[in-house]
BATOR-142506 format. One line per 5 residues: their letters; for each residue x, y, z of N, C-alpha, C. Coordinates in Angstrom, 1 decimal. Each point is the difference from the previous one (the first is absolute). Example, Ala and Ser with C-alpha at 12.3 -4.5 7.8 and 13.67 -1.06 7.14 Angstrom:
<sebas>
as> 13.2 -5.7 7.8 -0.9 1.2 0.0 0.9 1.2 0.0; -0.4 1.1 -0.7 0.9 1.1 0.0 -0.8 1.1 0.8 .
</sebas>
This chain:
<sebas>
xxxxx> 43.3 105.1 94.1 0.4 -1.1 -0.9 1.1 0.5 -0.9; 0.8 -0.8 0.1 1.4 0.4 -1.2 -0.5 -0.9 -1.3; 0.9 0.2 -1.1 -0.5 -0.8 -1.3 1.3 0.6 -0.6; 0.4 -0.9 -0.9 0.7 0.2 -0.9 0.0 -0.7 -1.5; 0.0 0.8 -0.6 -0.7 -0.9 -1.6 1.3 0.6 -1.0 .
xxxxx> 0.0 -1.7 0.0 1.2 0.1 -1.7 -0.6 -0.1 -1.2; 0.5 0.5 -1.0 -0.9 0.5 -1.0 1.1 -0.1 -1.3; -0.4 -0.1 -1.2 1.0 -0.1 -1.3 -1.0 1.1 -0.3; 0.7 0.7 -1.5 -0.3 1.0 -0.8 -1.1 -1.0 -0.7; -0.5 0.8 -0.6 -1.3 -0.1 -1.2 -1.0 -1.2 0.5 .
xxxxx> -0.5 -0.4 1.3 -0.4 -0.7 0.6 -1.3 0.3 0.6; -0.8 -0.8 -0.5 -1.7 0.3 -0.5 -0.7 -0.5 2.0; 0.9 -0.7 0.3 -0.8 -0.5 1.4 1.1 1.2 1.0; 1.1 0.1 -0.1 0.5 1.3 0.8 -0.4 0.8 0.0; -0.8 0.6 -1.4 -1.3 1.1 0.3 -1.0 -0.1 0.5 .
xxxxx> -0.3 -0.8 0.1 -1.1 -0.8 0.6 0.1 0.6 1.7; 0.8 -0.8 0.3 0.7 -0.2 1.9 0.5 1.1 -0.1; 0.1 1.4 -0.5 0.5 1.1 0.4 -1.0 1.0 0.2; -1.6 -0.4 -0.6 -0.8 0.7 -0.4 -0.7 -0.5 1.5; -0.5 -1.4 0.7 -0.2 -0.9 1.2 0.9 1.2 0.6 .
xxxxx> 1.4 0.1 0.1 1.0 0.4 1.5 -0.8 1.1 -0.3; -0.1 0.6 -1.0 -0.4 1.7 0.7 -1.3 0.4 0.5; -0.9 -1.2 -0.2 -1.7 0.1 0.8 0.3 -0.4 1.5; 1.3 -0.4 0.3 0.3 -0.8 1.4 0.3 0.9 1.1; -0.7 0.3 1.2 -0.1 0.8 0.7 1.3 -1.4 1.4 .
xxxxx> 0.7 1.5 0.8 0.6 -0.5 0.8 0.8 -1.2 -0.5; 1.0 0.5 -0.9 0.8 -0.9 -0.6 0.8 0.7 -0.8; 1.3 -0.2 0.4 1.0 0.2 -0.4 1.0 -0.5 -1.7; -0.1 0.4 -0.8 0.5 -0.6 -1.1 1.2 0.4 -0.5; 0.8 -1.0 0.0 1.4 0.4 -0.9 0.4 -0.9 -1.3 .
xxxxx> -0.3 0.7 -0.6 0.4 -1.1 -1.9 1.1 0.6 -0.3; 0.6 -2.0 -0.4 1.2 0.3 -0.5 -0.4 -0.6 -1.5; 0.7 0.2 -0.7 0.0 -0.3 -1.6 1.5 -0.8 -0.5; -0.4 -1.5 0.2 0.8 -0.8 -0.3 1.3 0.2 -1.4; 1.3 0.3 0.3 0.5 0.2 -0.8 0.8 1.9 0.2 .
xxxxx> -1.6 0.8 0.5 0.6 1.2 -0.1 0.4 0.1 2.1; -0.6 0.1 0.5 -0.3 0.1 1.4 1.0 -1.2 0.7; 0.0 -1.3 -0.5 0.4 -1.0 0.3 0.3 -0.9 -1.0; 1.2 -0.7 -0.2 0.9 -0.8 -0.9 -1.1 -0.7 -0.1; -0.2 -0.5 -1.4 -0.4 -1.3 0.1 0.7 -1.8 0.6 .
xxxxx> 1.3 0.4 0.2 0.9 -1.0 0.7 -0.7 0.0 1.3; 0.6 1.8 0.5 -0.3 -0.3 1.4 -1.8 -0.8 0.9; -1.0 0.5 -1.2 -1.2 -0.5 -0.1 -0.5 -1.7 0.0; 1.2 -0.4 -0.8 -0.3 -1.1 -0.3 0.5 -1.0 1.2; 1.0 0.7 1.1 0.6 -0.9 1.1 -0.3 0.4 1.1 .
xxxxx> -1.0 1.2 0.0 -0.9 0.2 1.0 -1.4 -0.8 0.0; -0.4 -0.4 -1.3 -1.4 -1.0 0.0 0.0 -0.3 -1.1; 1.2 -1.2 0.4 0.0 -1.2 -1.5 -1.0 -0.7 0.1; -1.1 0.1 0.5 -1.6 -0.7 -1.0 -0.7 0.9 -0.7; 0.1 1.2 0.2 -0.8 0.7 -0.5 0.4 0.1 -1.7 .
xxxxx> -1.8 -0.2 -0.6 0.1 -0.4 -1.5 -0.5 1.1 -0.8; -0.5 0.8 0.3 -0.8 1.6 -0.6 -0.2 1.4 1.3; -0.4 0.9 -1.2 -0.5 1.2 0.9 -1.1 0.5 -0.7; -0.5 0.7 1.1 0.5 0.4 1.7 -0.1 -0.7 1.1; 1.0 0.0 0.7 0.4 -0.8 0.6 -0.1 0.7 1.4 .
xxxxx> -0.7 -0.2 1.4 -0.3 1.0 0.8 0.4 -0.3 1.5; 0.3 0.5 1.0 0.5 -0.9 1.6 -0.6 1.4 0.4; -1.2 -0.7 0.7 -0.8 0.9 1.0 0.5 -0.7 1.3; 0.3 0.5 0.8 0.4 0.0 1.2 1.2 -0.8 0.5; 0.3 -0.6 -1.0 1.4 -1.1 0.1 -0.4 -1.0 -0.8 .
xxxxx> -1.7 -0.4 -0.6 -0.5 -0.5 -0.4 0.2 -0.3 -1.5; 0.4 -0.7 -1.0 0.3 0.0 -1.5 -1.9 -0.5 -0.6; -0.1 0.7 -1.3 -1.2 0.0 -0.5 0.6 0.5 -1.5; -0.1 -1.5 -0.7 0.4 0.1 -1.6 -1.2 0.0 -1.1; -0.8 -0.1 1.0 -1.6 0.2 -1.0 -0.7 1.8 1.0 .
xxxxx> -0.7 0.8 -1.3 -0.4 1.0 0.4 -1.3 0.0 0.7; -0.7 -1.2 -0.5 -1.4 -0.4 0.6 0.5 -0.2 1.3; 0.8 -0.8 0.5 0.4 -0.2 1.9 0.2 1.3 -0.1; 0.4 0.9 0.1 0.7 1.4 0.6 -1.6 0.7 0.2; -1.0 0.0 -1.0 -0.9 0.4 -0.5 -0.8 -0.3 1.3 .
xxxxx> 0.1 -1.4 0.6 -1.1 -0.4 0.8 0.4 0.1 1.2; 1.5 0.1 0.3 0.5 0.2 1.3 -0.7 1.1 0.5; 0.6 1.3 -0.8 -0.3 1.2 -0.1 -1.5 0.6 0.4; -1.1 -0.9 -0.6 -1.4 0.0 0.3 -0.4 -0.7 1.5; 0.9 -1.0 0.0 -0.4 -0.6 1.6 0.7 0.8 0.8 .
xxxxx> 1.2 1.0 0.0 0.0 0.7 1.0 -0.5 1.4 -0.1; -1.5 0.2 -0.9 -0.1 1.3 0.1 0.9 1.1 -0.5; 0.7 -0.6 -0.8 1.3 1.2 -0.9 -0.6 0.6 -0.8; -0.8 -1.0 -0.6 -0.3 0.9 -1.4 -1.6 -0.5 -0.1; -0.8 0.4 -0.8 -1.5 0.1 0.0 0.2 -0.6 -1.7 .
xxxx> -1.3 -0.5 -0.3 0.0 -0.2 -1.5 -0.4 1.0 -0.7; 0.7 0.1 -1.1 -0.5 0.9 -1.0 -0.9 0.3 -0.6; -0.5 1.3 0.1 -1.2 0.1 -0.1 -1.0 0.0 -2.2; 1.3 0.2 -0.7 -0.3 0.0 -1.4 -0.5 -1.3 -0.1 .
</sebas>
């Protein structure tokens, strides 16, 4: 599985979804950091709906809430719940 997660600085749910990508087995992650990684222009005319982050496209697939990414990820056996 590929994933790519856009992310802003000082962002309480981007830590969130970076702390998720790294329990994720067989899965590929590349974050960009809106602004530094990628324009915020160029971001915004690549997915002018998108309204917050982290913002995520697993497999081609767009997921602007971390709970979808969260449950995709569990129904394909990526990631296991945490055990704390």
């Amino acid at each position: 599985m590929e994933a790519t997660v856009y992310t802003l600085p000082n962002c309480l749910g981007c830590r969130h979804i970076k702390s998720l990508m790294d329990r994720a087995t067989d899965v590929t992650t590349t974050y960009k950091e809106i602004g530094t990684d990628i324009s915020k222009t160029d971001f915004d005319t690549q997915y002018p709906k998108v309204t917050q982050t982290p913002f995520t496209v697993l497999d081609g697939v767009e997921y602007e809430n971390i709970v979808q990414v969260a449950r995709k990820l569990l129904a394909d056996g990526k990631v296991t719940p945490p055990t704390e």
